[in-house]
C-alpha positions as CSV (number, residue, x, y, z in Angstrom):
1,X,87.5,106.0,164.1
2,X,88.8,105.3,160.4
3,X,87.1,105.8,157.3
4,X,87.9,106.1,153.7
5,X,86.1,108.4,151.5
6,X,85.2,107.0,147.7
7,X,84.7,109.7,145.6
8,X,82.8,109.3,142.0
9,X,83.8,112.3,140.1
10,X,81.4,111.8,137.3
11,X,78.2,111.9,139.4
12,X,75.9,114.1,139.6
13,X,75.7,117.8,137.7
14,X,78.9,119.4,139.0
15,X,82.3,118.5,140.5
16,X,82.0,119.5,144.2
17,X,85.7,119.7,145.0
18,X,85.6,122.3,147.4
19,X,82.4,121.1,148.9
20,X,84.1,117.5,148.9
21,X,87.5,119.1,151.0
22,X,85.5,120.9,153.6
23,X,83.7,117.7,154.0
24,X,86.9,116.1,154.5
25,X,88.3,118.8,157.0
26,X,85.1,118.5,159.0
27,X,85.2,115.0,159.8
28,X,88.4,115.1,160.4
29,X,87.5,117.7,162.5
30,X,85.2,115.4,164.5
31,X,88.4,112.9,165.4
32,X,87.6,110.6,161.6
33,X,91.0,109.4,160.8
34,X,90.4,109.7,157.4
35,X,93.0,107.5,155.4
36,X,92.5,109.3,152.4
37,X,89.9,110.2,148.8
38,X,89.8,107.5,146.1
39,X,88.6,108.7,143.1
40,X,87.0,106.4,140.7
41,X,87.0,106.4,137.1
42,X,85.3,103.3,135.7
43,X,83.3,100.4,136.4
44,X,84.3,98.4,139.2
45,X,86.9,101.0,141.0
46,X,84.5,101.8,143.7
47,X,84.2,98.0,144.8
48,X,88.2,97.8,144.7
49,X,88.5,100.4,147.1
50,X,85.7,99.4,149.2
51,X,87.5,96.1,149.7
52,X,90.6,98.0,150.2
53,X,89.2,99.6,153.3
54,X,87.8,96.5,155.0
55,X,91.6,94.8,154.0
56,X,92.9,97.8,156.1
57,X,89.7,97.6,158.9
58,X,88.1,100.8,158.2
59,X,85.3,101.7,160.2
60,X,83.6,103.1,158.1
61,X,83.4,104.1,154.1
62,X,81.8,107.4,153.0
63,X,80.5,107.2,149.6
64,X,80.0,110.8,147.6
65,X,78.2,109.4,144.5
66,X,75.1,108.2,143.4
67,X,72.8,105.2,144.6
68,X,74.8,103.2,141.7
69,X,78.4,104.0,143.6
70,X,76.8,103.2,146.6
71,X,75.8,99.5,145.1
72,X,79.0,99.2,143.6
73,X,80.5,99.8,147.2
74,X,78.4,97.7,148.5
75,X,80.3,94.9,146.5
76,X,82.8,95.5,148.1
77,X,81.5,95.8,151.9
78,X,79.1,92.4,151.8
79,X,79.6,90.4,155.4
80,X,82.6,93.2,156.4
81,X,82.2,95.2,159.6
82,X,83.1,98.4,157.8
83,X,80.1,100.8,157.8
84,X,78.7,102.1,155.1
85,X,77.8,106.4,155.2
86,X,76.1,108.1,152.7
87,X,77.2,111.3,150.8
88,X,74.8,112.7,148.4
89,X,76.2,113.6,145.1
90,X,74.5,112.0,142.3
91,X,72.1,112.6,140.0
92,X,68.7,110.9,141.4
93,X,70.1,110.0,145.2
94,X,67.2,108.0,145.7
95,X,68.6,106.1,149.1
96,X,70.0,109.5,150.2
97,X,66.1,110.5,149.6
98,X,64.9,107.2,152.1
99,X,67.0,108.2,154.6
100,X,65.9,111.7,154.6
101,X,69.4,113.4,154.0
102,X,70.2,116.4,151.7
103,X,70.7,115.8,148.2
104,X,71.8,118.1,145.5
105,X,69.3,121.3,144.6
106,X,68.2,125.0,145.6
107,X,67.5,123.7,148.4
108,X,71.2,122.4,149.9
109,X,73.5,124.2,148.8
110,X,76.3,122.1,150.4
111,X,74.5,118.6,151.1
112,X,77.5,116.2,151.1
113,X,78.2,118.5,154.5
114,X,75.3,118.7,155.5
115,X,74.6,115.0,155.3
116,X,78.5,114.3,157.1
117,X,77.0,116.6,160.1
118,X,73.9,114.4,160.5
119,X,75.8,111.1,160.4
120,X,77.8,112.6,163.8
121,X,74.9,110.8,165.2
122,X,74.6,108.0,163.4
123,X,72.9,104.7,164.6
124,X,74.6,101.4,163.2
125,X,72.0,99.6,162.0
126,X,72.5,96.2,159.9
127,X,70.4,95.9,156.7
128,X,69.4,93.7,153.8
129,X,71.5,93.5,150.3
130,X,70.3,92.2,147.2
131,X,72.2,89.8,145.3
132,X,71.7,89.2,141.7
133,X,73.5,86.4,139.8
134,X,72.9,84.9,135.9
135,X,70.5,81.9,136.2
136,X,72.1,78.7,133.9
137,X,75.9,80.4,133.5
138,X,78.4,81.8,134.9
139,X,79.3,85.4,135.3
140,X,79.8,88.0,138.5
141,X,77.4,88.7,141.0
142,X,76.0,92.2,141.6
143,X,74.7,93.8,144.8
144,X,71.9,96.7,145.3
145,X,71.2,98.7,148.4
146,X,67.4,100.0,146.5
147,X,66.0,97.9,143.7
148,X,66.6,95.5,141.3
149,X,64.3,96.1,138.3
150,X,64.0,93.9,134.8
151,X,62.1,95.0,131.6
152,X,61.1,98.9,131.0
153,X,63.4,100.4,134.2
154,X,66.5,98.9,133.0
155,X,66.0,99.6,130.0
156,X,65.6,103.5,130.5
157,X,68.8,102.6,132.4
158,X,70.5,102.1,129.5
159,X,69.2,105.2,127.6
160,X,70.1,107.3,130.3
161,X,73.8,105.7,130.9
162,X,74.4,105.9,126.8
163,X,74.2,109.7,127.0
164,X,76.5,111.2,129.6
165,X,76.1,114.6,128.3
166,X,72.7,115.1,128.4
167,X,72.6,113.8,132.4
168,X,75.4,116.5,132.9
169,X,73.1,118.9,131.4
170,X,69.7,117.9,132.4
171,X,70.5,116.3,135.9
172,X,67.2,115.0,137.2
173,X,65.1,115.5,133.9
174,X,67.2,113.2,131.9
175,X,65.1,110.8,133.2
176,X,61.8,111.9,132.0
177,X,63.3,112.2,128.8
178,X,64.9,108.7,129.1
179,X,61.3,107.5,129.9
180,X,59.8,109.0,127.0
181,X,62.1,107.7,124.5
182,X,61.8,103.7,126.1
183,X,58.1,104.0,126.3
184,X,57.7,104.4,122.2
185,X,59.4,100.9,121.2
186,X,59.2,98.9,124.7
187,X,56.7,96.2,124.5
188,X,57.5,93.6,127.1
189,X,57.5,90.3,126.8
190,X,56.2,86.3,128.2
191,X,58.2,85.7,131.2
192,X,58.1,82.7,133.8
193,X,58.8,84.5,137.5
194,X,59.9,82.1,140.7
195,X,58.8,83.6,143.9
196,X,60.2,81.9,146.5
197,X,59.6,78.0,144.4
198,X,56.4,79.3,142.9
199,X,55.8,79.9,139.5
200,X,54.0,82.6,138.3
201,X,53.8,83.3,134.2
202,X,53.3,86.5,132.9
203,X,53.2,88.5,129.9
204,X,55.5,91.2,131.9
205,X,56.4,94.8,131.0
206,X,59.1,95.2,134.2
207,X,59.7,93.5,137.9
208,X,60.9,95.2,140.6
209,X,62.3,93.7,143.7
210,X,62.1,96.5,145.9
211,X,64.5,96.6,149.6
212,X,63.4,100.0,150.4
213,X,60.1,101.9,150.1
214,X,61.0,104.9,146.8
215,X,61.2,104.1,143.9
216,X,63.3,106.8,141.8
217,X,63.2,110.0,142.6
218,X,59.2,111.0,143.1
219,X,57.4,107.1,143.5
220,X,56.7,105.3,146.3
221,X,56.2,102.0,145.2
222,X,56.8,99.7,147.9
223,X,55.3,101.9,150.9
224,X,55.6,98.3,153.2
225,X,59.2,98.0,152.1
226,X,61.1,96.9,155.3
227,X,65.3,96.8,154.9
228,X,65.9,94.8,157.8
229,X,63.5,92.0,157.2
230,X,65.0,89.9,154.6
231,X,62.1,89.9,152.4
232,X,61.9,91.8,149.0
233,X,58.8,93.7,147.8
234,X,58.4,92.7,144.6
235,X,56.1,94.2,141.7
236,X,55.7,92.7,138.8
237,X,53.2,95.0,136.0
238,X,51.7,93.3,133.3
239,X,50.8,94.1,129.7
240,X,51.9,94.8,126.5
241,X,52.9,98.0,124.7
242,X,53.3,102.0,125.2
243,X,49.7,102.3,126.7
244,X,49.4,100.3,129.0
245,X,53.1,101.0,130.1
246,X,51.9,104.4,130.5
247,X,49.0,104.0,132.5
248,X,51.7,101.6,134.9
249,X,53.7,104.9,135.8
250,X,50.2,107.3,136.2
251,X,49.2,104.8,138.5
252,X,52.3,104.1,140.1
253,X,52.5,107.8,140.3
254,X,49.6,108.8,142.7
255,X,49.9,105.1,144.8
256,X,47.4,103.6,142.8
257,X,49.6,100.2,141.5
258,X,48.7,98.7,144.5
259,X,44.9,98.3,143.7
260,X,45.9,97.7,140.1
261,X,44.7,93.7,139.0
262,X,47.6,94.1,136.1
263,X,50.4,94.6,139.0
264,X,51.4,91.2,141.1
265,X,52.7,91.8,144.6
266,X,55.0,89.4,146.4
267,X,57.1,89.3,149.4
268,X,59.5,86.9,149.1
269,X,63.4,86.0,149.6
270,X,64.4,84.6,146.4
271,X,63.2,85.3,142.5
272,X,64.1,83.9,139.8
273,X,63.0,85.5,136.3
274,X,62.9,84.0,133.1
275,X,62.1,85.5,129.5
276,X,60.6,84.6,126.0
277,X,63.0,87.5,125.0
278,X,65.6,88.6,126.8
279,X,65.2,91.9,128.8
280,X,67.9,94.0,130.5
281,X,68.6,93.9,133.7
282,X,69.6,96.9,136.4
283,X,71.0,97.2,139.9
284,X,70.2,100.6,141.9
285,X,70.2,102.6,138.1
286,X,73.4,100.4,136.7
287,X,72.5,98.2,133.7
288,X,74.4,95.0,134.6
289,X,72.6,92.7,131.9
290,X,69.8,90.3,130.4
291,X,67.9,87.9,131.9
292,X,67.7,85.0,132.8
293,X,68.5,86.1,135.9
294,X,68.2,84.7,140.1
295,X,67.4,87.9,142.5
296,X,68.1,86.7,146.2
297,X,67.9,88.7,149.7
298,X,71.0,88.4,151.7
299,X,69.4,89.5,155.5
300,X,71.4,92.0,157.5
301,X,74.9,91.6,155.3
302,X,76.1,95.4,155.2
303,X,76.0,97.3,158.5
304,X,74.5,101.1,157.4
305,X,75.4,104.4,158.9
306,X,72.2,105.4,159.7
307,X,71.3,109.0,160.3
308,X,68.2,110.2,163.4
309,X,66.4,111.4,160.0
310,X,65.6,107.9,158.4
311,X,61.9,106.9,158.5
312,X,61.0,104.3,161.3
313,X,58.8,103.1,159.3
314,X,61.6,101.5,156.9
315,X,63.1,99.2,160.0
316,X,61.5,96.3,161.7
317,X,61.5,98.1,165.1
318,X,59.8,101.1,164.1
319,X,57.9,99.8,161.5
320,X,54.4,99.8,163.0
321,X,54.6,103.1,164.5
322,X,54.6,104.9,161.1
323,X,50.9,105.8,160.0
324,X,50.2,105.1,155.8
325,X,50.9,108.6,153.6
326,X,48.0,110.9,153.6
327,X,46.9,112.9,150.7
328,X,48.4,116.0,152.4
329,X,51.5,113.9,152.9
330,X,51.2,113.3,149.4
331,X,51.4,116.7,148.0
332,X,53.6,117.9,150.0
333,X,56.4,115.4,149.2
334,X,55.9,115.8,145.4
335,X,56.1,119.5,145.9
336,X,59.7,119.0,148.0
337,X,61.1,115.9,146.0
338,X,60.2,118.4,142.5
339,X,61.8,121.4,143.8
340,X,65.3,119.6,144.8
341,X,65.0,117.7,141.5
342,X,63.6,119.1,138.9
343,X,64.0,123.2,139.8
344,X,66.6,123.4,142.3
345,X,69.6,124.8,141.0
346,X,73.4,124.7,142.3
């Protein structure tokens, strides 16, 4: 088997590079012909090297970065046989989170290891990719593994991007604080939403087309969210102002969007969103721009790496055996998703 590690240097709290070489010696270990580490330093590397390995017919790519490496990979590795394996070392590694692997914390010392020792039995599995292009011009298209959110989201993207330091310092926190800061001047806006031909106008303080079921690192917003079904979950919130962007995230926070009359829900294959003002735009935590933007499904275009601990519940053939989370269930995921966040320590 042959596989190319990308490496993004920049992710994440710390610079694992002796975690990163015994990762290295151990799946080479395991009979990986590894071809080598690319390190990235900008925008857009990750998705050159990606291609790179399908030009040379990789099997596989291992990604140690965050979920926006991984979408920036995933650029590259659209419609490709190469396989796509997960790494976890970013800052929120909310997909390494969905698929139940070790991330970053007190509580995994060594998790880009740990994770390369549970993808030794690995299950290909094709899934979904989101596509988002510029509606009316012309300009790149982007990719996303996770989400694709428009309006408040992206715009704590930004603040969070625009201060490197303070994520090196704060990890995980930066984005409460990044949150904080948005929520004083963010006000939303009139938008006109497509779901699928239909058209739905709102006065819209952030959409989210969700593939999986988390949302960042301690929400659960789509909790039907299938990645193998070619449908996005989509959640659009209502309203105007700090307040009611507040109550939004409480709700949001203990499950209770879904009951919420001021939160639309759609399944659907193709969105297209259109604003009085122009709001930003993010893919998997990357700001990528403004609307007016189209947000499309691509079914079963990247095949995934996927390790025995992923949920059933996020795959069409398991996804009826999984029972809805219990309170208990609840509490006991905030308490572990906290620790390896917010207190764990490297």
């Amino acid at each position: 088997m042959k596989a190319l590690i990308i490496h993004n240097p920049v992710a994440g709290q710390h610079y694992p590079t002796d975690e990163l070489s015994q990762t290295t010696d151990f799946l080479a270990s395991q009979g990986w012909e590894l071809l080598g580490v690319e390190h990235t330093h900008g925008t857009g590397d990750a998705t050159t090297f990606a291609r790179r390995a399908v030009a040379q017919r990789c099997d596989a790519v291992f990604v140690a970065g965050g979920d926006g490496t991984l979408a920036q990979v995933v650029d590259g590795l659209v419609g490709s046989e190469t396989a796509l394996g997960v790494l976890p070392g970013g800052t929120g590694n909310v997909f390494a989170r969905q698929l139940n692997l070790p991330v970053p914390g007190g509580l995994h010392p060594r998790p880009m290891l740990e994770a390369a020792r549970l993808l030794l039995a690995w299950q290909m599995r094709p899934v979904d990719v989101g596509r988002v292009s510029p509606q009316g011009k012309s300009g790149p298209a982007r990719h996303f593994l996770c989400w694709c959110g428009v309006g408040f989201d992206a715009q704590m993207a930004i603040a969070v991007e625009g201060d490197q330091e303070r994520k090196k310092r704060l990890g995980s926190l930066t984005f409460l604080v990044a949150g904080l800061l948005t929520l004083r001047d963010f006000a939303g806006t009139r938008a006109q939403v497509r779901v699928d031909g239909n058209r739905v106008s709102r006065r819209m303080i952030m959409l989210v087309a969700n593939n999986i079921q988390r949302y960042g690192i301690i929400f659960k917003m789509a909790t039907t969210a299938v990645i193998d079904d070619g449908l996005f979950d989509i959640y659009c919130f209502q309203g105007r102002g700090a307040a009611r962007t507040l109550l939004h995230t409480v709700r949001l926070l203990f499950s209770r969007h879904i009951q919420d009359p001021q939160v639309d829900i759609f399944r659907a294959r193709r969105i297209e969103v259109s604003t009085a003002q122009p709001l930003p735009v993010h893919v998997d935590g990357d700001y990528i721009g403004y609307t007016p933007v189209v947000i499309e499904t691509i079914p079963r275009a990247v095949k995934l790496m996927t390790p025995p601990t992923a949920p059933t519940s996020l795959f069409v053939d398991g996804h009826t055996m999984t029972a809805p989370e219990t309170p208990w269930d609840w509490v006991t995921r905030m308490a572990r998703d906290v620790e390896s966040a917010f207190l764990g320590k490297e």
